[in-house]
N, C-alpha and C positions, 0 to 999 in steps of 0.2 A: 015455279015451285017444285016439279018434276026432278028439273035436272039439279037444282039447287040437294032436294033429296040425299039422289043419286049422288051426288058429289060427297056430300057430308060422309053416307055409308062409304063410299070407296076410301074416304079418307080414315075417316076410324079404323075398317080393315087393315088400311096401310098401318097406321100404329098398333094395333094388335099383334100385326105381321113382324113388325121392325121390334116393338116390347117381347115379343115371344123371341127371335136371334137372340137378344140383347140377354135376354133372360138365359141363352145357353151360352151364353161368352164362357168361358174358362174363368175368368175372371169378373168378377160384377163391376159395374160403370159405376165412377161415382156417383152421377144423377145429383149433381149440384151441392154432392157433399164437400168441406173441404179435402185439399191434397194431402195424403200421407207425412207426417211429422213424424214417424221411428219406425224400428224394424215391422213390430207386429200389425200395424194399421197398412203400413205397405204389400204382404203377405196377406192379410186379410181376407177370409172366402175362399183363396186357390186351395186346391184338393190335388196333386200331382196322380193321384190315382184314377181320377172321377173319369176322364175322356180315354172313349177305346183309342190303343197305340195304330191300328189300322196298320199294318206293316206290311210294305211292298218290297219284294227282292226285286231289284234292277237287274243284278247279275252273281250266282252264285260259282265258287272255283273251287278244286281241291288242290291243296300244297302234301304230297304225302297221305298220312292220315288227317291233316286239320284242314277243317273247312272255312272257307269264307264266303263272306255277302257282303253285295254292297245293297244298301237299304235306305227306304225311305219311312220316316212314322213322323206319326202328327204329334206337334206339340201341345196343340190346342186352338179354340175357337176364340177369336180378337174383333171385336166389332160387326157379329158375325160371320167371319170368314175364317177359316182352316190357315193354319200356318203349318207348314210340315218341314222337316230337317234331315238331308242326308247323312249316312254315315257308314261307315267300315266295322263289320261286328266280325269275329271268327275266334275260335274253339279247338282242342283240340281232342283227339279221339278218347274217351275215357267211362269208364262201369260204374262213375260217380258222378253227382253233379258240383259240378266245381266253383269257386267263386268267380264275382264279375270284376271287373276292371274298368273304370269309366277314364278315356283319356280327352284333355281338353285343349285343346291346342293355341299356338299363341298367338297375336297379332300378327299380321302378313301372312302365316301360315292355314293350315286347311288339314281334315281328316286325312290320318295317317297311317295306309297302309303298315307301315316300320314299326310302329307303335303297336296294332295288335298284333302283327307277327312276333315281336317280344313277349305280350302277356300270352302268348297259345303256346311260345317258345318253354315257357318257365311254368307250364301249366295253369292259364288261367283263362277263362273267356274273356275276351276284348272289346270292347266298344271308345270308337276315335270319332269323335261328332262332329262335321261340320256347320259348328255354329255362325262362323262367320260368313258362309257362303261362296266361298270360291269357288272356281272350276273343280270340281274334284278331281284324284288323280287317274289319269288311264280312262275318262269320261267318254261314251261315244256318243255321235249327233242321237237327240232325241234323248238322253239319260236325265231323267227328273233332279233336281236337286233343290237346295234347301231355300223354301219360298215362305217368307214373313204373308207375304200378301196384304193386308190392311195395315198392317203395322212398319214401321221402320226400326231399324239398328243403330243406334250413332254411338259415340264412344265418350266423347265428351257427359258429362251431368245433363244437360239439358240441349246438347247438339243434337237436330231431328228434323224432320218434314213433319211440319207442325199440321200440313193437310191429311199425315198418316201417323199421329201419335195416337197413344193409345187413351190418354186424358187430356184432356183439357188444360193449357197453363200449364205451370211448371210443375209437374207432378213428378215424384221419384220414380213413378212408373212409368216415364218416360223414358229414365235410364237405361243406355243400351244394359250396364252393368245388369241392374235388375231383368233382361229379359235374357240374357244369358246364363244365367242363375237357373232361370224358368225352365229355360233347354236343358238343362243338366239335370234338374230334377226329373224331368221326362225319360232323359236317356236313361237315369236308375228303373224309371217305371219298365222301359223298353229288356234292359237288361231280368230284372224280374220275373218276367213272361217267357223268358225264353227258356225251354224245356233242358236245355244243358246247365245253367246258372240255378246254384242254390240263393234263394231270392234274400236271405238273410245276411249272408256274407258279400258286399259290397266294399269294394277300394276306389278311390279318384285318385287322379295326376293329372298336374297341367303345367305346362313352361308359361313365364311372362303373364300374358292376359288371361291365359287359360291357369296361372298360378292364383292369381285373384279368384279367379272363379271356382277356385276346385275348395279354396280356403271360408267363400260367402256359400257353395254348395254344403259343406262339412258344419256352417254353422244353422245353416236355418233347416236343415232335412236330416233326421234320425236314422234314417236308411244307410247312412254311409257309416261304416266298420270301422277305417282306416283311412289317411286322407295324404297325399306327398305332394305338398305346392311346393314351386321351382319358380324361383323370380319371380315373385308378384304376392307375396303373402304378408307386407309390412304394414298394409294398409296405410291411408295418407299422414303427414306431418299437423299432428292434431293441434288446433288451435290452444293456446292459452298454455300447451302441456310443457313438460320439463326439459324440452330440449327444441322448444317454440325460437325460441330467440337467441339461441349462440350464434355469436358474432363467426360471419366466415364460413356459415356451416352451409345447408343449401336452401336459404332463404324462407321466408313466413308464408304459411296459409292466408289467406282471408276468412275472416269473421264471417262472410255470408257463404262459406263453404260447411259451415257448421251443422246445415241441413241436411246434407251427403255424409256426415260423420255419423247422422243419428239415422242413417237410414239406407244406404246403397254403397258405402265404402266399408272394408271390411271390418275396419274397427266395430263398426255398429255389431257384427255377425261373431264375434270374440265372446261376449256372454255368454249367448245360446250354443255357443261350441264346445263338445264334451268328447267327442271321439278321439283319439291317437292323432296326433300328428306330428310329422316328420318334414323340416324345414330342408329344403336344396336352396341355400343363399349366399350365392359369393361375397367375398367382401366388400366389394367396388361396384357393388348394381347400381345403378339407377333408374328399375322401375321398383325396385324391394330393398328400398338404403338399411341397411344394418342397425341403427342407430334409431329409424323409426321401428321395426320389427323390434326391437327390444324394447322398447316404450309401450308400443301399443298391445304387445302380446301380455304382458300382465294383466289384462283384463280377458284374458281367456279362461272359458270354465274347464278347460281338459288340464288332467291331472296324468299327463304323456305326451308330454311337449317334450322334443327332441331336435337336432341339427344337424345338417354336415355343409361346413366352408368351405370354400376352397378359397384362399388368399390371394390377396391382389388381383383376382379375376373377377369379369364383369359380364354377368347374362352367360353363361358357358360353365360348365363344371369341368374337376377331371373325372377319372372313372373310379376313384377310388369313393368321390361322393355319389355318383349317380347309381351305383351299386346297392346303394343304401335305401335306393326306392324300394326294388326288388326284395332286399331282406327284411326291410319295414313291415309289405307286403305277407314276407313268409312269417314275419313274427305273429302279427295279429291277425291275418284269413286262414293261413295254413297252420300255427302254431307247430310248426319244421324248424322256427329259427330264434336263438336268444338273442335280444338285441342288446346290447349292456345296458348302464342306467346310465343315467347323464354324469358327468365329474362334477364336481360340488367346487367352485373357483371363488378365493377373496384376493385380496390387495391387504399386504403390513408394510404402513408408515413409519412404524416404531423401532425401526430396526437398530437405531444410533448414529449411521451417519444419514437421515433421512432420505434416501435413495431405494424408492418404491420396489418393492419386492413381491412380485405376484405367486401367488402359489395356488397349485390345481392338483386334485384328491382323484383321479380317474377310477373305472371301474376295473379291479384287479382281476375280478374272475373269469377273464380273456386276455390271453395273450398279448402283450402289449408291444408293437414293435418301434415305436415313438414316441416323443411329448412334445409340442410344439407351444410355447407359449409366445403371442404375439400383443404386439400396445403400442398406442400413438397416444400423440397429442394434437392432431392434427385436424381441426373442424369439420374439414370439408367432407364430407361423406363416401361419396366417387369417387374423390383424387386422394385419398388419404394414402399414406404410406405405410404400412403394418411392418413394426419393425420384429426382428425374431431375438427374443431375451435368452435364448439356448438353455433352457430347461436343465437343469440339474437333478437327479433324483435324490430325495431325502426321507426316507425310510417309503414308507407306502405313499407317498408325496411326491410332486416336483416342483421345485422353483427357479422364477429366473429375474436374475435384479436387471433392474429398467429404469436406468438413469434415462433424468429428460434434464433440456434446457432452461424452463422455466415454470415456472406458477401459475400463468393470465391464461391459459389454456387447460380443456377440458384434460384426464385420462384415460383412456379409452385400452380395453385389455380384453383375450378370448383365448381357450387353449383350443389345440385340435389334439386327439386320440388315436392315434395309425393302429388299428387292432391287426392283427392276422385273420384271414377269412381259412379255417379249414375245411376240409372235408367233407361230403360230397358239394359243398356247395364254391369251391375253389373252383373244380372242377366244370362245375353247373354252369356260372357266370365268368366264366376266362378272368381271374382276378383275385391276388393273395391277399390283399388288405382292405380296409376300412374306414375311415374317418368317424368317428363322432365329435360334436365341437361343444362345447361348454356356452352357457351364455354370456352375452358382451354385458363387462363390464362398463359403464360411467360415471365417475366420479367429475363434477363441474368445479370450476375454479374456486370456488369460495369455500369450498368441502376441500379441496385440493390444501388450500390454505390453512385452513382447521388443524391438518392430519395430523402434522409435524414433518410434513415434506421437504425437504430442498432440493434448489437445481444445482446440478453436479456435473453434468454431461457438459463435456467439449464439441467443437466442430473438427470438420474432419473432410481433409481435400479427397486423401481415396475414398472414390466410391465403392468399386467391388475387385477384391484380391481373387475373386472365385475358389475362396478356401471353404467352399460349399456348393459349387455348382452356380446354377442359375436359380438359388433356394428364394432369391429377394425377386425377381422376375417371374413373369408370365408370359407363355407363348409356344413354340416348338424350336429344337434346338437339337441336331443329332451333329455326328460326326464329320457330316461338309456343314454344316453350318446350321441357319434358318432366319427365326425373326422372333424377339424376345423385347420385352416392354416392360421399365420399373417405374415406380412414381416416385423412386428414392431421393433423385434430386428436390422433388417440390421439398423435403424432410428440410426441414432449417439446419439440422447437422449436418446434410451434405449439399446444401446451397453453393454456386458456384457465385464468388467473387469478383467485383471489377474487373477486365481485363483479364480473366483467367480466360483460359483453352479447355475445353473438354478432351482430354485426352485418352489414347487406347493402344495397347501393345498387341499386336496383331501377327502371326506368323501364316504364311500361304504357299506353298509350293508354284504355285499358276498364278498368271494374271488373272484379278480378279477386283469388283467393287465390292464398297460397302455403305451401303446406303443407309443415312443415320434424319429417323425425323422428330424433332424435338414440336410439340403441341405448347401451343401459347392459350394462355386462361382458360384452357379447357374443360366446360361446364362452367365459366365463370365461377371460375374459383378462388380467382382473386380479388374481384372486383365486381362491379353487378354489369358491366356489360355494355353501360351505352357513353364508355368515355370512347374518346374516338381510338386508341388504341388499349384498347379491352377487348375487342371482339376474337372471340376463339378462333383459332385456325394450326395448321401444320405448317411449319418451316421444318425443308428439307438441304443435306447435303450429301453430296454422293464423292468418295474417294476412290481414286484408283488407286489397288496395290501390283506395285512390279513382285513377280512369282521371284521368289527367295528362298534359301531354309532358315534366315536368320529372322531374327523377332525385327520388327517394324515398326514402328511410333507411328500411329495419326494422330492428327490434332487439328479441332475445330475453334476459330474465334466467330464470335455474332456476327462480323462484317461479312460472313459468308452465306448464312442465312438468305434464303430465298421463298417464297411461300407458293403456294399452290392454288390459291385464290385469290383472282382482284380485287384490289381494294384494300387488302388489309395491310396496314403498317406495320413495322418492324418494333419489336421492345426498343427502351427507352437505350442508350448509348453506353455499350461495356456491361447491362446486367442480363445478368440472366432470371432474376428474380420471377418474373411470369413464366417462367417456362413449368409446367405442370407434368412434363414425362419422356420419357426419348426412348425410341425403339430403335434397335438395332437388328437390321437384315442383311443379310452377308452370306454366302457363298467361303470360309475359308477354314485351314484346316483347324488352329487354335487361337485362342484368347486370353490372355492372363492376368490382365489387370486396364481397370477404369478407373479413371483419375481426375483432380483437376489441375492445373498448373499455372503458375503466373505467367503470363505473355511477356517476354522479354523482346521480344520482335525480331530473335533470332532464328524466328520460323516463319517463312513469309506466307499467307493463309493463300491459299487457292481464290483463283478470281471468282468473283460474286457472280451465280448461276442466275438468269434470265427465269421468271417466273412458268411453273410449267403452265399448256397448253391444257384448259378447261378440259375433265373426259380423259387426259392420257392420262391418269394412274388406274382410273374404273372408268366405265361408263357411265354417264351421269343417269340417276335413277329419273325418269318422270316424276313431276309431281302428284299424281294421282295414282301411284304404286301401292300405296297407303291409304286406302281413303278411310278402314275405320277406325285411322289415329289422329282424324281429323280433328284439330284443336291443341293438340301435341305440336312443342317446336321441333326446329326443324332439326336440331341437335337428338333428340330424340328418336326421330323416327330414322335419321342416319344412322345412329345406333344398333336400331333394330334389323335396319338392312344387313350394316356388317354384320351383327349376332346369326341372321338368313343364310347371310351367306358363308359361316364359320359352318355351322350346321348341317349345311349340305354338304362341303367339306370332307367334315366328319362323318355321313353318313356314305360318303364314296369311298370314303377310308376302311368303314366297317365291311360296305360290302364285297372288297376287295378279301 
């Protein structure tokens, strides 16, 4: 009877003990309530103020006058346990308190020294969070970093160690998304507190995954000023919505994803967002498709929605858009900088001979050094080809007619705005111009048909005369040469025909290759993928040129075509119809024209190249390089790599 007692009180204690933790979570437990169904049930209880930040310096530097730290602060209490996050804060010397800068970083990547050295650079305090965990950079043995502890991170909706979720079953709060939301609102707390940071003027930015998350921070936390998500702000392909089911385009949601739309995808976080925001979204993303961000961003409550494209590029800006973070930034924390208003862009059908006329109204009270107006009719998202209408000016106007082939297809139209950057801030940020981009147009087939439209446009064997440069490509490309990539061909007006040759007038002083790789369905873009020759891959050809000073013809036919991975089959016999893009990398002095030609068989093709050797173009990535893209294909997260590794690149580049 004693010990029977005894046992009962020790046991109650135990629950007293485990209901008192439970009772400090951060977060209240459901305790048998149902899972979160929308934003505010999910959010429910959290207080991003309530728990001290506890903040340890691991290691503080000085660069000049601005100081850095590397730091650890607590997110908050999970199941009873402390979860804490490193990160990179630093400042620089200044008689005022300055605004913060929350930077978020993106899948594969980790807190960025580079990142706040730009905001201390351009006067701003910085804060780079390692949410994701990684080794942080310049780390020594024994340096604390960012530890969930009772909890886990997965990326996927419901991918998790269900022994370390934070509910029960499938709860939104399970969502990696949702608890890096969590961390972000912590790092405003963090920034807040800190005696240099005026605690009312906050900015975010985040590439990729840390775009999502700078775009679901800016809607559900009032703290934030100013907001510049980069790749990752389109939220997902909403079920049932008006660009759900185009044929060819990049395929349907599921109905039971409908849960994550009303709750941890950003669309859900589009109402309650009211602050400024400034989109970085190439045209050819694929983790932020253009086509969804246009859809979905209509349900946003901010009344300062703005853009800057960069065309035909994928995950990567140039610097004429990424500049625009920084002046976003001076517009609305410093109010140092006028940003223009958006361009005011339609589509006239009526013109008499039915051949679509887009016109864009820019903002005149900055110098204008360009008008770019671009349009497709092309589904696919990724692979599209943005073609350029060359803008005409018409009084305070520009237009550019945009003949297409036919009707059964969407029209898709965006302008870009090259402003001049003056004075002191030309200066400031090494950089004379600007982009602003207008919102994408869509007009779907059956409106198409309404309009009074016709098709008009021809096809067309040249592909590029370069009476513009490399203006329809993406890539690097100086005076010996580089590597440049269009999706022009996938364009049905520049489809290569039966038995044509890809052809290219070349001039070289020195022997020299030219290595040319055309991608097969890439993203399944033409097909869904599991015929046996759909499967995406690169076929490559490589040419030798004898050094000359006269101009050069190559010429490639399909039977030359070789691939880079086992297993996959070659297109169908004479088309080139799957081929979704071709890059050209070459060492030579000029190039004058891309074309295609009929095969008369008076050019006999180079013997067919032996498939390369697994590893010899890159080293093959481990599978587990990625792990928090786990649930992501594999096309994806190869993506991200190259993006990794573009980036670093460019950040050798800068620091040179």
């Amino acid at each position: 009877m004693g010990n029977s007692i005894h046992s009962f009180k020790t046991a109650a204690l135990a629950l007293i003990g485990t209901a008192h933790l439970m009772a400090q979570d951060s977060l209240p437990p459901l305790d048998g309530r149902p899972a979160p169904t929308n934003l505010a049930e999910m959010w429910q209880g959290f207080d991003p103020l309530r728990d001290p930040i506890e903040t340890e310096i691991v290691r503080e530097w000085k660069e000049g006058e601005a100081t850095y730290r590397y730091v650890v602060f607590t997110i908050g209490t999970f199941k009873g346990q402390k979860s804490r996050v490193a990160a990179f804060y630093g400042f620089p010397k200044s008689d005022k308190k300055l605004p913060g800068i929350v930077q978020l970083h993106g899948g594969g990547q980790r807190a960025s020294t580079s990142s706040v050295r730009s905001a201390v650079k351009y006067g701003y305090a910085g804060l780079s969070v390692n949410w994701g965990g990684r080794v942080m950079e310049g780390a020594k043995q024994g340096d604390r970093n960012t530890d969930y502890n009772a909890i886990t991170m997965g990326f996927k909706s419901f991918n998790y160690d269900k022994n370390k979720a934070l509910d029960p079953g499938d709860s939104p709060r399970n969502s990696g998304w949702f608890m890096a939301v969590l961390v972000a609102r912590r790092a405003i707390t963090f920034l807040q507190q800190q005696p240099e940071v005026e605690p009312g003027i906050i900015g975010v930015t985040g590439h990729s995954m840390g775009g999502k998350i700078t775009t679901d921070l800016a809607g559900i936390d009032k703290r934030v000023t100013a907001a510049v998500p980069s790749c990752g702000s389109s939220g997902t392909l909403t079920y049932g919505g008006k660009i759900w089911n185009i044929p060819g385009s990049i395929g349907k949601t599921k109905q039971s994803a409908i849960i994550g739309e009303k709750t941890f995808e950003s669309q859900a976080y589009l109402p309650t967002l009211t602050c400024p925001v400034l989109h970085l979204n190439p045209t050819n993303d694929y983790n932020s498709p253009i086509d969804i961000l246009t859809e979905n961003w209509e349900k946003a409550a901010s009344k300062n929605v703005s853009f800057s494209n960069a065309p035909h590029m994928c995950h990567l800006h140039l610097p004429e858009n990424e500049v625009c973070t920084w002046l976003w930034f001076d517009h609305w924390l410093r109010h140092e900088f006028k940003m223009p208003e958006n361009p005011e862009i339609r589509v006239n059908f009526k013109s008499g001979d039915g051949i679509p006329r887009v016109i864009v109204k820019p903002d005149v009270s900055r110098k204008i050094k360009a008008v770019d107006i671009y349009y497709s009719t092309e589904p696919h998202i990724i692979t599209r080809f943005w073609r350029d209408g060359e803008a005409k000016a018409n009084g305070d106007s520009f237009q550019a007619v945009c003949p297409i082939l036919g009707l059964d297809k969407p029209f898709y139209a965006f302008a870009n705005i090259t402003y001049e950057l003056e004075e002191p801030f030309k200066t400031k940020y090494g950089i004379d111009h600007y982009v602003i981009t207008s919102k994408e147009l869509i007009i779907l087939p059956d409106e198409l048909a309404k309009s009074g439209a016709r098709a008009t446009d021809q096809r067309s064997k040249l592909i590029e005369d370069f009476s513009r440069g490399w203006h329809d490509w993406y890539g690097r490309w100086d005076e010996s040469g580089g590597s440049m990539t269009t999706y022009k061909i996938k364009d049905p007006k520049w489809h290569g025909g039966d038995g044509d040759l890809f052809c290219m007038e070349v001039k070289s002083l020195r022997d020299t290759k030219i290595d040319l790789t055309f991608s097969y369905n890439r993203w399944n873009c033409f097909m869904g993928g599991n015929e046996p020759k759909a499967k995406p891959g690169n076929y490559n050809v490589i040419k030798e040129i004898k050094g000359s000073p006269e101009w050069q013809k190559v010429s490639v036919s399909l039977d030359e075509l070789y691939t880079e991975s086992k297993g996959l089959q070659m297109p169908p016999a004479n088309q080139w119809q799957y081929i979704a893009d071709v890059n050209v990398n070459a060492k030579i002095d000029k190039i004058r024209k891309i074309y295609w030609e009929k095969n008369t068989g008076l050019i006999p093709p180079s013997p067919p190249r032996a498939p390369a050797k697994p590893g010899s173009k890159r080293p093959a990535m481990p599978k587990d390089d990625l792990p928090e893209l786990s649930g992501q294909s594999e096309e994806f997260k190869e993506a991200v790599r190259k993006s990794l590794e573009e980036e670093k690149n460019q950040n050798k580049t800068q620091e040179k």
